[in-house]
C-alpha positions in Angstrom: -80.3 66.0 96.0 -78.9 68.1 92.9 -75.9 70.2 92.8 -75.3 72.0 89.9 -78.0 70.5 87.5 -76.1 66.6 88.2 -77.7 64.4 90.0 -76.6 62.1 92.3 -77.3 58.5 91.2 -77.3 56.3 94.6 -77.9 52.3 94.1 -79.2 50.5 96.7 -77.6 47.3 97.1 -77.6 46.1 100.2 -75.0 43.1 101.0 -75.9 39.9 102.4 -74.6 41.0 105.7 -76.6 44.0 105.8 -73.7 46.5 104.7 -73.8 49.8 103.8 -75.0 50.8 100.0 -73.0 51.7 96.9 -72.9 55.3 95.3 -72.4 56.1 92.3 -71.5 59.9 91.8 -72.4 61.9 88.8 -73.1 59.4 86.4 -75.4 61.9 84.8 -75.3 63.8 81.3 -75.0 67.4 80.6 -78.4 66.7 79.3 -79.8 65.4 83.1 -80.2 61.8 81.3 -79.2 59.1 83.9 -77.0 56.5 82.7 -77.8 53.3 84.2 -75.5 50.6 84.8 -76.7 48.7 82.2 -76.2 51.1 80.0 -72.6 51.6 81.0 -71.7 48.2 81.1 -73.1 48.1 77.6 -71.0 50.6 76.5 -68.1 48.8 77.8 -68.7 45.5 75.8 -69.3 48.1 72.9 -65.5 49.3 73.2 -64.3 45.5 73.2 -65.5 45.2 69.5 -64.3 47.6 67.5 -61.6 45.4 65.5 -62.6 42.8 63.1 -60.5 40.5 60.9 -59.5 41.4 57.4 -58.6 45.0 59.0 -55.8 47.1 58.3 -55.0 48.8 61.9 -52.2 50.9 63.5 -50.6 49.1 66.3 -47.3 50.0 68.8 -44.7 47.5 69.6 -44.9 46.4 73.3 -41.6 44.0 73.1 -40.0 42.1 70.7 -37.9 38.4 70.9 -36.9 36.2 68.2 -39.8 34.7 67.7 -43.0 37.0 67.6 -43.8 40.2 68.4 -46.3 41.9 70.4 -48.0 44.8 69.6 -50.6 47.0 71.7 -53.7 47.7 69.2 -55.7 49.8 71.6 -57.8 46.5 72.1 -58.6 44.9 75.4 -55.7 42.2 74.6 -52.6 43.0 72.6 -52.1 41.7 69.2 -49.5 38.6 68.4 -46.7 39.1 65.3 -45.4 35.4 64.9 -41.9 35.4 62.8 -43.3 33.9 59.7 -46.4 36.8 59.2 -43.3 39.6 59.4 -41.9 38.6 55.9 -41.3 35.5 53.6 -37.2 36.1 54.1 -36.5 33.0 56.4 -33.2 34.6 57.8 -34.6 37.7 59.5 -33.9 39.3 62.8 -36.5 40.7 64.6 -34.9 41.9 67.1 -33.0 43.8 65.0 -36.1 44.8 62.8 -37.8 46.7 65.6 -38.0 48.3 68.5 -40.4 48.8 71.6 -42.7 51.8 71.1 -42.6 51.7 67.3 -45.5 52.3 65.1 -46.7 49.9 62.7 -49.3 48.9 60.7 -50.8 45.7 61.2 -53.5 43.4 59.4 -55.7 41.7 61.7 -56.0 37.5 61.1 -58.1 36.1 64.0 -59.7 38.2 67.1 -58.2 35.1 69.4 -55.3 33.3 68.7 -56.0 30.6 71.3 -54.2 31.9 73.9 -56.4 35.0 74.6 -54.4 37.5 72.3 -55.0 39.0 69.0 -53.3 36.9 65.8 -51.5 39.8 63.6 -49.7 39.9 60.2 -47.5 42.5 59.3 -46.1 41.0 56.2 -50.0 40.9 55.0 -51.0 44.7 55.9 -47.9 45.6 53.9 -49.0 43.7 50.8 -52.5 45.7 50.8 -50.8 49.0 51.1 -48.3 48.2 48.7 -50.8 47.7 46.2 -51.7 51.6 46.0 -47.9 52.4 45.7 -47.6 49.7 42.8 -50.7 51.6 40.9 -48.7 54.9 41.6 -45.8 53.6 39.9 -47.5 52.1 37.0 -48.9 55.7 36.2 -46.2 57.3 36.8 -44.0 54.8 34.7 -41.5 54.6 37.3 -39.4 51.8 37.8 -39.0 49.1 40.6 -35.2 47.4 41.8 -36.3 43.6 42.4 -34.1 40.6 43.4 -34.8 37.2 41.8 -36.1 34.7 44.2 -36.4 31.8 41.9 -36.8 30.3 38.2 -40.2 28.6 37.6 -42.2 27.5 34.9 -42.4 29.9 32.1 -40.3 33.0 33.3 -39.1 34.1 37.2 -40.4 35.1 40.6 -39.5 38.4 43.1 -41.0 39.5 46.3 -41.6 43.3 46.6 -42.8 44.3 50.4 -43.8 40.1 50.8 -46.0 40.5 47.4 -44.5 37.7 45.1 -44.4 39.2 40.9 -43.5 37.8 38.8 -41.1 37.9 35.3 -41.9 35.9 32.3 -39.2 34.6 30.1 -39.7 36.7 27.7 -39.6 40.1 29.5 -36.3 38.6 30.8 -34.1 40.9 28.9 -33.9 42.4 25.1 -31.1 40.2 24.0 -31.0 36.2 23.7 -31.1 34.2 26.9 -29.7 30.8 27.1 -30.4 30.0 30.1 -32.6 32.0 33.2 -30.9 30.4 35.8 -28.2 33.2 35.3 -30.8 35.5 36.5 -31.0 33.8 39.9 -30.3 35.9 43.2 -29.8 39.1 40.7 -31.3 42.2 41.5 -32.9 44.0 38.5 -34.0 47.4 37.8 -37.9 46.5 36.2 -41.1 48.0 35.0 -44.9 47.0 35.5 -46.7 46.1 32.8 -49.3 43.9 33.9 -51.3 45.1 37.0 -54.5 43.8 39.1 -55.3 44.2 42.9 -58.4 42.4 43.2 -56.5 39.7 42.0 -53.1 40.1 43.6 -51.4 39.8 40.6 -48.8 41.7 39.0 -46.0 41.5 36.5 -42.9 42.7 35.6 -40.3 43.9 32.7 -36.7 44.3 32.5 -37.0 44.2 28.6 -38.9 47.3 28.3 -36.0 49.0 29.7 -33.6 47.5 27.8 -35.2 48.2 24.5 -35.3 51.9 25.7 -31.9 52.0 26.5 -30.8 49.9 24.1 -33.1 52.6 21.9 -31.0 55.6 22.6 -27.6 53.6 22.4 -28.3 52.6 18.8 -29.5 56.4 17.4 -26.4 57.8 19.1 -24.5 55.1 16.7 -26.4 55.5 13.9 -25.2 58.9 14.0 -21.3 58.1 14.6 -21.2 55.4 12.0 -18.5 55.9 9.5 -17.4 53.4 6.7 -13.8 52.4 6.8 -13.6 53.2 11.1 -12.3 50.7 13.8 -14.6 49.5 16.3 -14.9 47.6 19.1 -17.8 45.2 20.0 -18.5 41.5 21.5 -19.9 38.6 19.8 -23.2 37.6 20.7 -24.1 34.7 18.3 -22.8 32.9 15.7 -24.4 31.4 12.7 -23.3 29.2 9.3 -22.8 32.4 7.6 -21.1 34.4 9.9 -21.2 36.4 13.4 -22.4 38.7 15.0 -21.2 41.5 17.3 -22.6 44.1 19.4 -21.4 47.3 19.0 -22.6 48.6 22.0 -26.7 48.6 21.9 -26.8 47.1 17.8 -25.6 44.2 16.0 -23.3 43.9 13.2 -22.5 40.9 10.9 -19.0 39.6 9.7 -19.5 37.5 6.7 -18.0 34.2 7.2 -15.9 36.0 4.0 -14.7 38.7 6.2 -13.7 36.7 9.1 -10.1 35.9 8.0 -8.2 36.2 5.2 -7.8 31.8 4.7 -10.8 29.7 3.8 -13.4 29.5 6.4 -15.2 26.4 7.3 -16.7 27.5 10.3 -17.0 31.0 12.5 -16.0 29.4 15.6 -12.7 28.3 13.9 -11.9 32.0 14.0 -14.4 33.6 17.3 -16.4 32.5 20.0 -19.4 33.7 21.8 -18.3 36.5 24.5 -14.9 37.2 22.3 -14.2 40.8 22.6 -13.4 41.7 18.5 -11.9 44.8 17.2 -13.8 45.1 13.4 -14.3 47.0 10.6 -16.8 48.9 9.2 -17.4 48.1 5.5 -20.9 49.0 5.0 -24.8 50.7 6.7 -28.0 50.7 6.3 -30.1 52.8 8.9 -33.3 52.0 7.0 -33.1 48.1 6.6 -30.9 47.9 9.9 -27.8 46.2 8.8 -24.1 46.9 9.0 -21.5 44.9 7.6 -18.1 44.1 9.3 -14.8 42.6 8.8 -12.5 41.1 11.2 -9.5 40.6 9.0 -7.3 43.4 8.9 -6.0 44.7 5.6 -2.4 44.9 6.5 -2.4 41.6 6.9 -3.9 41.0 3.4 -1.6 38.5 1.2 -3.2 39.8 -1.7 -0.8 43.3 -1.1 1.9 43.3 -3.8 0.9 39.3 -4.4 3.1 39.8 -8.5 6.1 40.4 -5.9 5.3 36.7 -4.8 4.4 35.0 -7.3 5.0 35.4 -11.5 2.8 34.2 -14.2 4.7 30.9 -15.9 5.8 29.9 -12.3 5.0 26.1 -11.1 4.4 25.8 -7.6 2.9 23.8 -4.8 -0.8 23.8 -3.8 -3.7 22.3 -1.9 -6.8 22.0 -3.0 -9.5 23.3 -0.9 -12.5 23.2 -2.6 -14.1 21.4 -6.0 -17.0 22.5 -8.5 -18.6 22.0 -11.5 -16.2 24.2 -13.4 -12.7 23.3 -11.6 -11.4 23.4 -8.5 -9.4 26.2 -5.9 -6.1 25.3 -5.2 -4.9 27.3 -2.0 -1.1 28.6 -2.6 -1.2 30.0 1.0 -3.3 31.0 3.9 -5.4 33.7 2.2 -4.6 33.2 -1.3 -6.3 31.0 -4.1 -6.3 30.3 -7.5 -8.8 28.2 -9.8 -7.7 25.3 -12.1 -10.2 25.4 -14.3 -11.4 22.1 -15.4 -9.8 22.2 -19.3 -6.5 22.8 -17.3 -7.0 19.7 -14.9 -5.6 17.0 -17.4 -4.8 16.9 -21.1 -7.6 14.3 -21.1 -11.4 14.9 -20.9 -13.0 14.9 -17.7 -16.8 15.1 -16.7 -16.5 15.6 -13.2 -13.6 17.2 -11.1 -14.1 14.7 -8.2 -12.8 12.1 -10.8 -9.7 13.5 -10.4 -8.8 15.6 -7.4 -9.8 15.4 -4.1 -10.0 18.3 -1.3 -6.5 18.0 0.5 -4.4 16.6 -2.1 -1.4 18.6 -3.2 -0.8 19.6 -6.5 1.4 21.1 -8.5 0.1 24.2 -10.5 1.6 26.1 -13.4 0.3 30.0 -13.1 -1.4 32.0 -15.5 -2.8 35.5 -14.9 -2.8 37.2 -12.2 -5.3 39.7 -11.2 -4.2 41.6 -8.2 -7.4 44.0 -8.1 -9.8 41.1 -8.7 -7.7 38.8 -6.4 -7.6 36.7 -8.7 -5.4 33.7 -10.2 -5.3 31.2 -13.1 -3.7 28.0 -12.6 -3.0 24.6 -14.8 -2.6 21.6 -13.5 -1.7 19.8 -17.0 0.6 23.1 -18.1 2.3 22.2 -14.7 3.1 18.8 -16.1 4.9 19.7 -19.4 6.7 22.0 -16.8 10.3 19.8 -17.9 10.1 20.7 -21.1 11.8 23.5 -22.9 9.2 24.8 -25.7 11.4 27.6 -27.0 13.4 24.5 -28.5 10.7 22.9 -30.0 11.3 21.4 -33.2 9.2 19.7 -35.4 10.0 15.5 -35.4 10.0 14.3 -38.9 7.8 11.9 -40.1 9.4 9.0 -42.3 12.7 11.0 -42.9 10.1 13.7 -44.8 11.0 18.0 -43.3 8.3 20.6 -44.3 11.1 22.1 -45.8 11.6 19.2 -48.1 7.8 19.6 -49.0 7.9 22.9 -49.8 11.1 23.1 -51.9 12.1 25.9 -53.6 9.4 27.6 -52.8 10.4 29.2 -50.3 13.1 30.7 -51.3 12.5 34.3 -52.1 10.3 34.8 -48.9 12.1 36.9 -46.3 10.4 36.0 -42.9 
């Protein structure tokens, strides 16, 4: 009973009531090889295993509510998406995320999730094939855009495709941090610099960037840098002996000298952190990486046409602002100081300055040279004190009714003086 080289494959298997047999039609190979039922049924269970957990597998979405998602896997039972395996974002909507009939790629958790269907993670088969893209990057030295998720122990945390990275402190950024909690919620543009997928660990860089930015800012600088030119920059930090400002990419220093033109205690009694400045340049040094500012502005110098002010043999009113060994500066104005030196303190001898003045006190001062070049002043203290008398007038006081002229007689007589 062969047609065409196929056999017909009849079964007897009679019912219980005697009913007619089964048959089973061309269940034959091209080969003439029967294939039993056995065999068939074999192959059947055979198709029903060919997933297993741990696998990364292409799926299609069958329907989608707010909280899972089912997807057909070409498995006897469709695969389960529950919300918290599609990403770590809490507020997403997966309705909104997909669509029936889409394709995705799914990682395969459990084979039953105790209700008969398959237990899926996207969020999981993502993170495996992100890992190839991350190694892609690193050779390529590309660059990644990252949001920061949270501030932990030692540096930051971001989540790229559900994989969590992480920042350290200190690849936070090239300039000085105060405090990383500014960086929370911000998205940055960073580099990898630390990289291993057997371990599921990587880390990232914005400081890298910044030093290659900040790199080509300060050549480009460099090269513009003129002495004697306005620019503009922001201070960053100050110190006891001055500030500093960026100028765009480098730092500068204004000398607690060049801050202003009056006696400064202090830097933040003239700036503050974040102050946008207007300075000066007064001095470079590519190779040792140093440029020197000022902030006070020479028309505003008091030392300009200061003998049109003040005249030597003049008494006037100081303060004293500040006392050493050898005397003590005595501010006439904001800007502009002279020093008593100590022989001109008091006609009396003194072994320490502190014995007699003290910073704040006024004082009245008698100048003496002035050196407008130098900026510099010579004052008396005890020449300021004889200021009521008039010397020009000066006579000798005899002494017991006795004149030099009386001692020296005739003597005198035929000099012509």
């Amino acid at each position: 009973m062969t047609t065409d080289n196929k056999e017909e494959v009849t079964i007897n298997d009679t019912t219980a009531n005697g009913e007619e047999n089964v048959t089973m039609k061309d269940m034959t190979t091209d080969s003439n090889e029967e294939v039993t039922m056995k065999e068939a049924m074999a192959n059947t269970e055979d198709s029903k295993d060919i997933i297993h957990s741990g696998e990364v597998v292409q799926g299609t979405v069958l329907s989608v509510n707010e909280e899972e998602v089912v997807v057909n896997i070409g498995f006897m039972t469709d695969g389960v998406i529950p919300k918290d395996e599609i990403s770590n974002e809490k507020d997403i909507n997966l309705t909104e995320m997909f669509k029936t009939g889409d394709e995705i790629s799914v990682y395969i958790m459990k084979i039953n999730n105790g209700e008969g269907n398959v237990l899926l993670s996207k969020k999981r088969a993502d993170s495996l094939k992100i890992w190839d893209k991350f190694q892609e990057i690193l050779d390529a030295n590309g660059t990644l855009e990252v949001t920061v998720n949270d501030i932990v122990k030692g540096g930051a945390t971001a989540y790229i495709e559900g994989v969590r990275a992480f920042i350290p402190a200190s690849q936070m950024s090239d300039a000085y941090i105060e405090n990383l909690q500014d960086f929370k919620g911000k998205t940055l543009v960073v580099k990898i610099i630390e990289l291993d997928k057997e371990n599921r660990n990587i880390v990232l860089s914005r400081r890298v960037i910044e030093k290659e930015e900040n790199a080509v800012k300060r050549e480009k600088i460099w090269n513009e840098l003129k002495k004697g030119e306005k620019r503009k920059g922001t201070v960053t930090r100050l110190a006891k002996f001055g500030a500093f400002v960026d100028l765009g990419g480098i730092d500068g220093l204004i000398h607690i000298s060049q801050l202003s033109w009056k006696r400064v205690q202090e830097p933040s009694e003239v700036v503050s952190v974040g102050e946008e400045v207007e300075v000066n340049v007064l001095d470079f040094d590519k190779e040792k990486g140093r440029i020197s500012l000022g902030l006070k502005d020479e028309a505003g110098n008091p030392w300009n046409n200061i003998t049109t002010t003040y005249k030597s043999g003049a008494i006037v009113e100081g303060t004293v602002v500040k006392l050493m060994d050898f005397g003590a500066f005595v501010q006439l104005e904001s800007g502009v100081e002279g020093l008593v030196h100590l022989s001109e303190i008091s006609e009396e001898r003194i072994a320490k300055v502190s014995d007699v003045l003290k910073v704040g006190e006024v004082v009245k001062v008698k100048i003496g040279e002035i050196n407008e070049k130098d900026r510099r002043i010579s004052l008396s203290i005890k020449e300021a004190a004889r200021g009521n008398e008039d010397f020009s007038d000066y006579k000798q006081e005899e002494q017991g009714g006795v004149t030099l002229g009386d001692i020296l007689g005739d003597k005198l007589k035929n000099f012509k003086f």
